[in-house]
C-alpha positions as a Markdown table, in Angstrom:
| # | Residue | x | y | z |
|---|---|---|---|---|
| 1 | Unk | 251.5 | 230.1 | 194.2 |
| 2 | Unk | 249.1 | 227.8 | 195.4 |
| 3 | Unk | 245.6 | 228.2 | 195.9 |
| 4 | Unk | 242.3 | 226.4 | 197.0 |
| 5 | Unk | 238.7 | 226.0 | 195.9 |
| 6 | Unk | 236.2 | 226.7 | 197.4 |
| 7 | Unk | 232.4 | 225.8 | 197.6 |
| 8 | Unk | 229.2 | 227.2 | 198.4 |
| 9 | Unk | 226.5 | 224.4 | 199.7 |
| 10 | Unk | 222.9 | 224.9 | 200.7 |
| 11 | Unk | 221.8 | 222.3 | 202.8 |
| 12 | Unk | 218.6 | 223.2 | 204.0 |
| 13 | Unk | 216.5 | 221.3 | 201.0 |
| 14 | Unk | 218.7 | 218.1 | 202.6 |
| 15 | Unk | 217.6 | 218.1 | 206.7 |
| 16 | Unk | 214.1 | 216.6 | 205.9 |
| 17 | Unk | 213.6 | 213.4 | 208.5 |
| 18 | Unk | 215.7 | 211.6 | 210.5 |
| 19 | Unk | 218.7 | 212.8 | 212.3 |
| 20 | Unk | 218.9 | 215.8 | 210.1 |
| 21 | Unk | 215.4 | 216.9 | 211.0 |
| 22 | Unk | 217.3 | 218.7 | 214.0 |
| 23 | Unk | 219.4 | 220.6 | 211.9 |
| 24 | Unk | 217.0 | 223.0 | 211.0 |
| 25 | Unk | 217.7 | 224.7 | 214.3 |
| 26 | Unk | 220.4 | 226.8 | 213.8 |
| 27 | Unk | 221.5 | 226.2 | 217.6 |
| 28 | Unk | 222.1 | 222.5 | 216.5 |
| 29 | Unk | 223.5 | 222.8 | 212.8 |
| 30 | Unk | 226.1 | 224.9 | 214.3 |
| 31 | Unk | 227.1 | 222.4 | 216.5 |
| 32 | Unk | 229.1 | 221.1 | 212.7 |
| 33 | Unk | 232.9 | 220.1 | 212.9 |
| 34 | Unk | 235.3 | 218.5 | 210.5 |
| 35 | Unk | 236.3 | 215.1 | 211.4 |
| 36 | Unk | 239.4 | 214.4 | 210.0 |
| 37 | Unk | 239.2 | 210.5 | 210.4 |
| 38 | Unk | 235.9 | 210.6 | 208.1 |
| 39 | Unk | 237.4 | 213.6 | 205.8 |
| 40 | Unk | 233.7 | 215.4 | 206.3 |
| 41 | Unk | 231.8 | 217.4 | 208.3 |
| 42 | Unk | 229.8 | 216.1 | 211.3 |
| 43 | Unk | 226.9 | 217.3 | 214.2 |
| 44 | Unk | 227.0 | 217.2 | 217.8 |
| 45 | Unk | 223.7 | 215.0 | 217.2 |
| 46 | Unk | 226.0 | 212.3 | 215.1 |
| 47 | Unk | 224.3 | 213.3 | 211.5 |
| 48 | Unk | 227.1 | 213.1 | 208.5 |
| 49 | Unk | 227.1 | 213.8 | 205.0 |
| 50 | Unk | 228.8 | 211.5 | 202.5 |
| 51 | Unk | 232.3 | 213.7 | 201.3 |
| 52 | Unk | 231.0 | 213.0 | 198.0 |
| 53 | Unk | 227.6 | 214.4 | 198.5 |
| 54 | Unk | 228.8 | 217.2 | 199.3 |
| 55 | Unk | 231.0 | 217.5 | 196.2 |
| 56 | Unk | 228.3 | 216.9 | 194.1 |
| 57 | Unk | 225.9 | 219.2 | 195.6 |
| 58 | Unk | 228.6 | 222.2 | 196.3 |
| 59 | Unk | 228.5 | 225.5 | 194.0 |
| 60 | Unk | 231.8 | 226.6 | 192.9 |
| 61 | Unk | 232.9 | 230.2 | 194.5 |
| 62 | Unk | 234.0 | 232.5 | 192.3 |
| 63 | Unk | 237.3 | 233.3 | 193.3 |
| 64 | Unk | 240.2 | 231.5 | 194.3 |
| 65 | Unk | 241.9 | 232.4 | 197.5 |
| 66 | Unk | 245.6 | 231.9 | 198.3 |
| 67 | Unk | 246.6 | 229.1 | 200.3 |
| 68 | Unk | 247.9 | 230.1 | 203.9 |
């Protein structure tokens, strides 16, 4: 059976200044999507994060859940 990881990531110590500044409105940081073309997340106001970033800055979850 397969399965996927998952991780948990706090951003809030990383929407100091610049386009990220917004983000600490909740009305705007769930404006997130997955952009498939970049393989990471992105905001309605055009703010990215780097895929690796994100990998380096993610908490593993504890369990694994099944694939669907």
């Amino acid at each position: 059976m397969r399965t996927e990881a998952y991780d948990k990531l706090d951003l809030a110590p990383h929407l100091d200044g610049g386009v990220f500044e917004s983000l600490k409105d909740m009305s705007n940081f769930k404006s997130v999507h997955l952009n498939s073309d970049l393989d990471t997340i992105v905001w309605k106001n055009g703010a990215d994060m780097s895929p690796d970033f994100l990998y380096e800055i993610g908490v593993p979850v504890a369990e694994s859940v099944p694939a669907a």
